[in-house]
PAZAPA-4460 file (N, C-alpha, C; in steps of 0.05 Angstrom, whole numbers, plus 32768, in hexadecimal, padded with zeros to 4 digits):
% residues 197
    n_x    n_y    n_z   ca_x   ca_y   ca_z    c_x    c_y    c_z   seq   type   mol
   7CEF   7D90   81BF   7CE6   7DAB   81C5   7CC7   7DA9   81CA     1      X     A
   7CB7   7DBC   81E3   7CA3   7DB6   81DE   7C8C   7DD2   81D6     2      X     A
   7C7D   7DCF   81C2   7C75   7DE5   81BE   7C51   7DE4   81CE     3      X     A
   7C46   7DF7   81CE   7C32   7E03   81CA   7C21   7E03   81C1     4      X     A
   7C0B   7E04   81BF   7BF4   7E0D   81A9   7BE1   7E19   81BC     5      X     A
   7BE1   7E37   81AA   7BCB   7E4A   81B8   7BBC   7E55   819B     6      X     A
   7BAA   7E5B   81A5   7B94   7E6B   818C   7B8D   7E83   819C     7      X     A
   7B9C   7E9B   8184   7B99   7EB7   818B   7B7D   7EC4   8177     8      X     A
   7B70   7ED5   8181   7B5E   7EE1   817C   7B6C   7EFD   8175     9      X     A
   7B74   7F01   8161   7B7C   7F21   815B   7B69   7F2B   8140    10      X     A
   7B5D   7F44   814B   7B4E   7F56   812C   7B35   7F45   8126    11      X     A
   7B27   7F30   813A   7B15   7F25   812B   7B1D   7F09   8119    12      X     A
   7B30   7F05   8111   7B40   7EEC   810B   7B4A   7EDE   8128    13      X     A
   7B48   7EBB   8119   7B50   7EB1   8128   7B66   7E9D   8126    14      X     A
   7B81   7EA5   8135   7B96   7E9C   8124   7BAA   7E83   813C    15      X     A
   7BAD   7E68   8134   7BB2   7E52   8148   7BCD   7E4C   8144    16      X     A
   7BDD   7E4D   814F   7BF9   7E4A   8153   7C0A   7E32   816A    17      X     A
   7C1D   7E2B   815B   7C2E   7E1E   816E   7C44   7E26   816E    18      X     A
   7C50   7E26   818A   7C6F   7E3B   8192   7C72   7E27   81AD    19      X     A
   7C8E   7E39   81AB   7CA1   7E2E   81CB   7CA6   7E39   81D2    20      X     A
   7CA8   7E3D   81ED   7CB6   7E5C   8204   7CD3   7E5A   81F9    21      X     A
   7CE3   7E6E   8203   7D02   7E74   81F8   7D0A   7E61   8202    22      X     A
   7D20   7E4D   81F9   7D2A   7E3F   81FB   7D47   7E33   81FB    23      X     A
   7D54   7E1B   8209   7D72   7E26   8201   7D79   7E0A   81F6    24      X     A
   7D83   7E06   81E6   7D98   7DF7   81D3   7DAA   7DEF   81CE    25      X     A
   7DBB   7DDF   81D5   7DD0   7DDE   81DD   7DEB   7DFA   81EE    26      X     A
   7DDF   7E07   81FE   7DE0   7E14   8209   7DD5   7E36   8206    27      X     A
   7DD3   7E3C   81E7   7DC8   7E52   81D9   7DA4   7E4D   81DE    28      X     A
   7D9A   7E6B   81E2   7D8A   7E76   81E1   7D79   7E70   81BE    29      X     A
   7D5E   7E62   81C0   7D57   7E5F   81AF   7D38   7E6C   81AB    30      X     A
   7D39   7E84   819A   7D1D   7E94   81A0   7D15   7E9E   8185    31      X     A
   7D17   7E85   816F   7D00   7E86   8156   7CEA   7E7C   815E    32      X     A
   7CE0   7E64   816F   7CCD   7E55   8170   7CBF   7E64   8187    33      X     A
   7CC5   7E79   8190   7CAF   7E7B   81AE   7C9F   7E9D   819B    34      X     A
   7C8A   7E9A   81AA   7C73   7EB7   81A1   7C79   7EC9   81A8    35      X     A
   7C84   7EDD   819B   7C8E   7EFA   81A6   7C74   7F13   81A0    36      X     A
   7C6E   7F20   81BC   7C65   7F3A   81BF   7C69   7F4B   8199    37      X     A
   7C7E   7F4D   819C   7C7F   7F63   8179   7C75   7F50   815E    38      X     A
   7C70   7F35   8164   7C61   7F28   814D   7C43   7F28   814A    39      X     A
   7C3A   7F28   816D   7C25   7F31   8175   7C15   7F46   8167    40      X     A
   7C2B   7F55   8163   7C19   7F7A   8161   7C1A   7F7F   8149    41      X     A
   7C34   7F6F   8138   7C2C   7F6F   811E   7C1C   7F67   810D    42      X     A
   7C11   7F49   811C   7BFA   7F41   810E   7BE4   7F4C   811D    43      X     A
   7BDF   7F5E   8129   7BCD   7F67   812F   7BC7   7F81   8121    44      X     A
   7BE5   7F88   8119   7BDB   7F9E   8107   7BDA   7F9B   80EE    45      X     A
   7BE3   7F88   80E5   7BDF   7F7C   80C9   7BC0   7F76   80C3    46      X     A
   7BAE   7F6F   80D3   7BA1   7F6A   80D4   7B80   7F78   80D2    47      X     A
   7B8D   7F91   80E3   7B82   7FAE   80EC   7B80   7FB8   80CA    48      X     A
   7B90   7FB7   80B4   7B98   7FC3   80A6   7B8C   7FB3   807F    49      X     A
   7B8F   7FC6   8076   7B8D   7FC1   8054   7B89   7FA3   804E    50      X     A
   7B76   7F9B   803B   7B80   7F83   802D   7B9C   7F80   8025    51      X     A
   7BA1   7F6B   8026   7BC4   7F6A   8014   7BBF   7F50   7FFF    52      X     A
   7BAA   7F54   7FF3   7BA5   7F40   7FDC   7BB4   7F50   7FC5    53      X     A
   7BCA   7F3A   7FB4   7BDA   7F3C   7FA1   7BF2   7F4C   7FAC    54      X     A
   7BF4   7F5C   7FC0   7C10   7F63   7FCF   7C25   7F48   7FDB    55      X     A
   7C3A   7F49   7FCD   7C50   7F40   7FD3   7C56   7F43   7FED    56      X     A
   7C58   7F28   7FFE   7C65   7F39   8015   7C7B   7F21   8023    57      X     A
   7C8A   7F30   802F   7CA6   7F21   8039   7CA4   7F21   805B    58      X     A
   7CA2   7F0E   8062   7CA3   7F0E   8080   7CC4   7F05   8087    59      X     A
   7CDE   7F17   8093   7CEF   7F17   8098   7CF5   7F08   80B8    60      X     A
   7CFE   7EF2   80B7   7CFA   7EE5   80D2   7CE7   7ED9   80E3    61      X     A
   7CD8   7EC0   80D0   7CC7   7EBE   80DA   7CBD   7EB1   80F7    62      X     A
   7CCF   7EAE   80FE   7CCF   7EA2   8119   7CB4   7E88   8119    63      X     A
   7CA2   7E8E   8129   7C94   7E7E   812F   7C6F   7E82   8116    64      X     A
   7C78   7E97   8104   7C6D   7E9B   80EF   7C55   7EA6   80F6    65      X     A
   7C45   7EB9   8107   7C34   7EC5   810D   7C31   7ED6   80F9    66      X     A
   7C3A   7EF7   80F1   7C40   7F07   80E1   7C34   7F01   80C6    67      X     A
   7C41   7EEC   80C4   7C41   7EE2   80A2   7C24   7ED9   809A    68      X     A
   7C15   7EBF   80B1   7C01   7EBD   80AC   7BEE   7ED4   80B7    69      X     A
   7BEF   7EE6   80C3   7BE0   7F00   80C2   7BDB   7F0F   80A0    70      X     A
   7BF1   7F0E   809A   7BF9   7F1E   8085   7BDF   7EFF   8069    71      X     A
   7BE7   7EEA   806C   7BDA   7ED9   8060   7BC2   7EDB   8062    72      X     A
   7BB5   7EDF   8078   7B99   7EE2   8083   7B8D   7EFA   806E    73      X     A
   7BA0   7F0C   806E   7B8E   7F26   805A   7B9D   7F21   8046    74      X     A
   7B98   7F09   8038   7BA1   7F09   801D   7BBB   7F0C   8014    75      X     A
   7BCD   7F11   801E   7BE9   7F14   801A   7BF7   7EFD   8013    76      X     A
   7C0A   7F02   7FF6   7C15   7EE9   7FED   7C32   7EEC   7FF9    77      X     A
   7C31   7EE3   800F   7C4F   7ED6   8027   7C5D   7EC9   801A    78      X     A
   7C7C   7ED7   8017   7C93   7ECB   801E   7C9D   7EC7   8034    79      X     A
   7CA2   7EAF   8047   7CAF   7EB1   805F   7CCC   7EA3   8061    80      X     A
   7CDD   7EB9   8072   7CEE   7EB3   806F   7CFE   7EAD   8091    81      X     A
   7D19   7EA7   8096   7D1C   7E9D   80AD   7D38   7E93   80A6    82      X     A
   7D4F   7E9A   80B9   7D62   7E95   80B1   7D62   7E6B   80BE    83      X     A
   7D51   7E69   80D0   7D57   7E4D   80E6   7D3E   7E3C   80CF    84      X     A
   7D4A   7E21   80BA   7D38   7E0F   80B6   7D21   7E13   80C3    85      X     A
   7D24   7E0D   80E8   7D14   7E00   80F1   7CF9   7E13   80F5    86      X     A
   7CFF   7E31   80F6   7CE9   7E44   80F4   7CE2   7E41   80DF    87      X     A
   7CE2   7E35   80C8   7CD0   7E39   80AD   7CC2   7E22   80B7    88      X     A
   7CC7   7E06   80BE   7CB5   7DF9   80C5   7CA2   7DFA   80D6    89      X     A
   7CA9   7E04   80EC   7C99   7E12   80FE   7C85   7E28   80EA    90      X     A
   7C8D   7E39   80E0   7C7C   7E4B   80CF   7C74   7E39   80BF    91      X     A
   7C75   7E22   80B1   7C5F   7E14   809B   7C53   7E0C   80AA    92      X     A
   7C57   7E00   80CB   7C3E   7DE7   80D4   7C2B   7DFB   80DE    93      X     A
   7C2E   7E1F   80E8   7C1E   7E22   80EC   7C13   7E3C   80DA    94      X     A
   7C14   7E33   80C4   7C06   7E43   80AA   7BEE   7E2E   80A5    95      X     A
   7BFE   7E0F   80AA   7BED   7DFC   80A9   7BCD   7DF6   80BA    96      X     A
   7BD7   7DFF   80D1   7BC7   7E03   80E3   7BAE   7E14   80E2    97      X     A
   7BBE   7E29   80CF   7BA9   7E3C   80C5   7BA0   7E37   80AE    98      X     A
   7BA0   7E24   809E   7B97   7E16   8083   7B90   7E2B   806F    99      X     A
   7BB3   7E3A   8070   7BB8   7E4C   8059   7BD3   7E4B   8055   100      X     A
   7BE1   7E53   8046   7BF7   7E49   8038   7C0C   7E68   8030   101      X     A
   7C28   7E66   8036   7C34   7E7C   802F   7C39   7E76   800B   102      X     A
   7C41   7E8B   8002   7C4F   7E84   7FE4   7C68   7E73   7FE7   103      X     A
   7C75   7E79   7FFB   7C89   7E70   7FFA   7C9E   7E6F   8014   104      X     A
   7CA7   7E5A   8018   7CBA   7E61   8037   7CDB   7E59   8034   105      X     A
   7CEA   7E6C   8030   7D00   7E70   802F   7D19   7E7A   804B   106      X     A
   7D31   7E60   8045   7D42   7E69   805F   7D50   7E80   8048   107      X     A
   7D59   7E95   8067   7D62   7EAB   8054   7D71   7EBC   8075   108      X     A
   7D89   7EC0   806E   7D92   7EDB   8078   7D8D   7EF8   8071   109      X     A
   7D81   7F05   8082   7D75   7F23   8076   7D8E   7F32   8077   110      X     A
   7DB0   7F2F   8077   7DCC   7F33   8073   7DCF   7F2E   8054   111      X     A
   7DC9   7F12   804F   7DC6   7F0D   8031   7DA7   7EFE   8021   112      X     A
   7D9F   7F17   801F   7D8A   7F08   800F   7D89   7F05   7FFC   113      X     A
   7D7B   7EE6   7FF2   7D7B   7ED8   7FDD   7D5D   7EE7   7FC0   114      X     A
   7D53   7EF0   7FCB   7D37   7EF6   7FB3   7D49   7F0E   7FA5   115      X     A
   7D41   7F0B   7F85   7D42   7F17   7F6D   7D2A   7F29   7F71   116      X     A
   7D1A   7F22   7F74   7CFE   7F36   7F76   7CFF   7F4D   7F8C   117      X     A
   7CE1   7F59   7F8D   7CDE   7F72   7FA2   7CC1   7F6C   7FAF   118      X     A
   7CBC   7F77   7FC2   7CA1   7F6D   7FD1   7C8F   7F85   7FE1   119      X     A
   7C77   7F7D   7FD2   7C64   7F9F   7FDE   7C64   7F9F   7FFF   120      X     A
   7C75   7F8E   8006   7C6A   7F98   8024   7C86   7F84   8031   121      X     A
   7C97   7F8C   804B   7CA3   7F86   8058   7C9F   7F83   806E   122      X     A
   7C9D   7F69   8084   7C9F   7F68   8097   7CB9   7F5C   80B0   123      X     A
   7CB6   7F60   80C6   7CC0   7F5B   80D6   7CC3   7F61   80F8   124      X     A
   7CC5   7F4E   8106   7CB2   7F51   8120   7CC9   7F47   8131   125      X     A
   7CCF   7F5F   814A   7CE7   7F62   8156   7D08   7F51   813D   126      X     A
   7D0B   7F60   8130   7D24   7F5D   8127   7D36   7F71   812C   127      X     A
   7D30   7F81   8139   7D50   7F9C   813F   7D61   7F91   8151   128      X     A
   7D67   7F7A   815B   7D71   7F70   8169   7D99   7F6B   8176   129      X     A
   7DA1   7F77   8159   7DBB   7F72   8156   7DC1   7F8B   8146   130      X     A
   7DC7   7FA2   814C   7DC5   7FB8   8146   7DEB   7FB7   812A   131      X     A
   7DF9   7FA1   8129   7E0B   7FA3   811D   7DFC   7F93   8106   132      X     A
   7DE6   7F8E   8107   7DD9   7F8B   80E3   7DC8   7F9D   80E2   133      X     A
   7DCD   7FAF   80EB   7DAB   7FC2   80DB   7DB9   7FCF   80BE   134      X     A
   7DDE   7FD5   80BA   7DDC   7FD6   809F   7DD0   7FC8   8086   135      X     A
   7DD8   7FAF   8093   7DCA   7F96   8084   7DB1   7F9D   807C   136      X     A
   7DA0   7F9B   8094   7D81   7F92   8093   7D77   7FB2   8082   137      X     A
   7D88   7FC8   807D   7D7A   7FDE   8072   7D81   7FDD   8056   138      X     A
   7D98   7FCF   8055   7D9F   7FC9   8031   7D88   7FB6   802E   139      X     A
   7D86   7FA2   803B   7D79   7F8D   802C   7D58   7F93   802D   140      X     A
   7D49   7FA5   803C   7D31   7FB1   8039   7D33   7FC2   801C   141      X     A
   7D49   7FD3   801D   7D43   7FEA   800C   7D49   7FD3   7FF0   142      X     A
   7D5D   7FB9   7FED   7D5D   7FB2   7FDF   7D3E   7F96   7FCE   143      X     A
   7D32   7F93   7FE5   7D14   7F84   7FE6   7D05   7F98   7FD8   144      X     A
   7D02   7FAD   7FE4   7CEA   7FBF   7FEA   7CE0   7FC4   7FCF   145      X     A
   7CC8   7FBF   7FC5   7CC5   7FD0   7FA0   7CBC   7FE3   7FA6   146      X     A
   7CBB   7FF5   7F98   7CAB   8010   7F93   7C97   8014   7F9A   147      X     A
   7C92   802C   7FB0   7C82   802B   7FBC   7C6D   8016   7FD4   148      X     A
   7C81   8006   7FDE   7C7A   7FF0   7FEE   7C7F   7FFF   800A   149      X     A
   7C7D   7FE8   801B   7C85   7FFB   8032   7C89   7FE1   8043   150      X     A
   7CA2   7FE4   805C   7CAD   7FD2   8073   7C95   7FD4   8090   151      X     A
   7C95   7FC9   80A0   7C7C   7FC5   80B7   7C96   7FB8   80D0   152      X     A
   7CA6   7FC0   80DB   7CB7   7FB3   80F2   7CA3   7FBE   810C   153      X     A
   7C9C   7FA5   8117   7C97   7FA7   8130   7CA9   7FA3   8142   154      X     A
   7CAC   7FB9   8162   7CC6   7FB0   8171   7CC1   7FBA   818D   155      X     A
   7CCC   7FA8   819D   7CC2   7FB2   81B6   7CD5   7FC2   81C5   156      X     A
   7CE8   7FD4   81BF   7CF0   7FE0   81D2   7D0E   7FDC   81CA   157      X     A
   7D0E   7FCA   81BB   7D2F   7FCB   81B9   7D3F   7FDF   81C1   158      X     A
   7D5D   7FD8   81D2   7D74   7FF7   81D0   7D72   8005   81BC   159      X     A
   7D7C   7FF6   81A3   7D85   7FFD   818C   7D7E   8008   8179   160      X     A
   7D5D   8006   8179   7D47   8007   8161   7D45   8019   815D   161      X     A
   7D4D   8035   8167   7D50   8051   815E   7D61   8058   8151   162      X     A
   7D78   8048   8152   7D89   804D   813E   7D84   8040   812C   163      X     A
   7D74   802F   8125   7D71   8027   8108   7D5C   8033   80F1   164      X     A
   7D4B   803E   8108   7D3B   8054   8101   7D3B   806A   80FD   165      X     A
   7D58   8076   8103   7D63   808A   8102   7D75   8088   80E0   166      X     A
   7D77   806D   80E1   7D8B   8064   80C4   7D76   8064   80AA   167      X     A
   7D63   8061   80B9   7D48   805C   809B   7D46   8074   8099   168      X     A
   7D3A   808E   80A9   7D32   80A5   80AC   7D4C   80B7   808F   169      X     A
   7D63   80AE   8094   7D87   80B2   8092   7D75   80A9   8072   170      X     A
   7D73   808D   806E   7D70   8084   804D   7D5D   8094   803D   171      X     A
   7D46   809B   804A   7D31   80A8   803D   7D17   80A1   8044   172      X     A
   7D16   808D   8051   7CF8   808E   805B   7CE1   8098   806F   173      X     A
   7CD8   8096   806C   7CC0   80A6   8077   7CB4   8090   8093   174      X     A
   7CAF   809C   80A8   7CA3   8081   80BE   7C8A   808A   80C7   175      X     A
   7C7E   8074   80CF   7C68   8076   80E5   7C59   8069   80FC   176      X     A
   7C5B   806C   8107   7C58   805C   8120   7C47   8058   812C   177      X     A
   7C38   803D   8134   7C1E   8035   8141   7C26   8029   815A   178      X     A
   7C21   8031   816F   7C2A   8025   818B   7C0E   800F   8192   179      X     A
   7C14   7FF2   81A6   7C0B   7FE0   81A5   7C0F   7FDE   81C7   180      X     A
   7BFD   7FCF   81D5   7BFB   7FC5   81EE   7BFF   7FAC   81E9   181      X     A
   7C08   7F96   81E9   7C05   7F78   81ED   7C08   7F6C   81FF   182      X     A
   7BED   7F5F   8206   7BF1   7F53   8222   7BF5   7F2E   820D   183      X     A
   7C0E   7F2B   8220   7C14   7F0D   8221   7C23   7EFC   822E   184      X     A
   7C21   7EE3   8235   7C33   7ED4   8249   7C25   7EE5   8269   185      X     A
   7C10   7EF8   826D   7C08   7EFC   8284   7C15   7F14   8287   186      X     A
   7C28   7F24   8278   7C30   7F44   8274   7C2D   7F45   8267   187      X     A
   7C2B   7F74   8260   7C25   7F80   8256   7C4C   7F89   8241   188      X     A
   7C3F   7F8B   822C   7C5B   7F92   8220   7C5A   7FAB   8209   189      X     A
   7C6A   7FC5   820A   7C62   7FDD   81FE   7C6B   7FD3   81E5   190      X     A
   7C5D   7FD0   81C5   7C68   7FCE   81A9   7C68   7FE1   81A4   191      X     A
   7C7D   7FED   8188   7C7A   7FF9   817A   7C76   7FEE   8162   192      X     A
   7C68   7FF4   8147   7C68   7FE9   8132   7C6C   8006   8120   193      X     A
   7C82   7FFF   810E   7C85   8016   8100   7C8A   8015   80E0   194      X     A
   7C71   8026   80CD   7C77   8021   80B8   7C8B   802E   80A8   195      X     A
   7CA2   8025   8095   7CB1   8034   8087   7CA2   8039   806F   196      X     A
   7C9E   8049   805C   7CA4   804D   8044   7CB1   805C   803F   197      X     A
***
């Protein structure tokens, strides 16, 4: 596979990454390792935003691990998680890159997740993708989530993503929404980033 290495300038930080365009795999579509527009805007708005020194935080799918080391950058003690081995490695070499370190990197299905604990802050960047887990992914937020924490999904447009936001709205939470321009790969792409509590 061959990856990448670009150094993004977001918020005044400067954050160096290696990725691969989407790719295919023995005939499947392989799109943990390439830089997505909604990881973009998350760490851009993570960034924009509060210290997260001593906040717990869970990066749900880390793909190519942008998010997480955003969230690291302001102090945030990262869990990263990723159902594919090979994205946690990808997310350690380029935490490494950034010569800062998650708490911890865990394979994990957000269908079944493995943590006993709860985490002040939830992320995740384009995951509405498969609209027959959003029961899943809302048990297992509401079951992460501690008291008074709050979820950050960035998403670009998905079909579906209204209905899952329609399902949180349905559980009890409260939203809010920061819209994002991201120019990348040479287009412009509309984000949404939306907080739950």
């Amino acid at each position: 596979m061959e990856y990448h290495e670009r150094t993004l300038e977001l918020e005044g930080e400067t954050i160096s990454l290696s990725y691969a365009e989407a790719f295919s795999q023995a005939g499947d579509h392989v799109y943990w390792a390439s830089l997505w527009p909604s990881s973009v805007a998350l760490a851009q708005h993570l960034l924009r935003g509060a210290s997260l020194k001593e906040k717990m935080v869970l990066e749900l799918g880390s793909g190519c691990g942008l998010a997480g080391i955003a969230a690291g950058k302001r102090r945030g003690e990262v869990t990263v998680t990723d159902l594919m081995p090979e994205a946690l490695q990808l997310s350690q070499e380029n935490w490494n890159r950034n010569g800062i370190s998650p708490n911890r990197l865990q394979q994990m299905d957000w269908c079944q997740p493995s943590f006993s604990e709860t985490f002040d802050l939830i992320l995740g960047a384009d995951i509405l993708y498969h609209p027959n887990q959003y029961p899943d992914l809302l048990r297992t937020v509401g079951q992460l989530l501690s008291v008074n924490g709050s979820i950050l999904i960035a998403d670009p447009g998905r079909p579906h993503a209204n209905e899952f936001f329609a399902r949180t709205i349905r559980a009890g939470y409260r939203l809010n929404t920061t819209h994002y321009a991201i120019v990348l790969h040479g287009r412009e792409f509309p984000i949404t980033v939306t907080e739950m509590t």
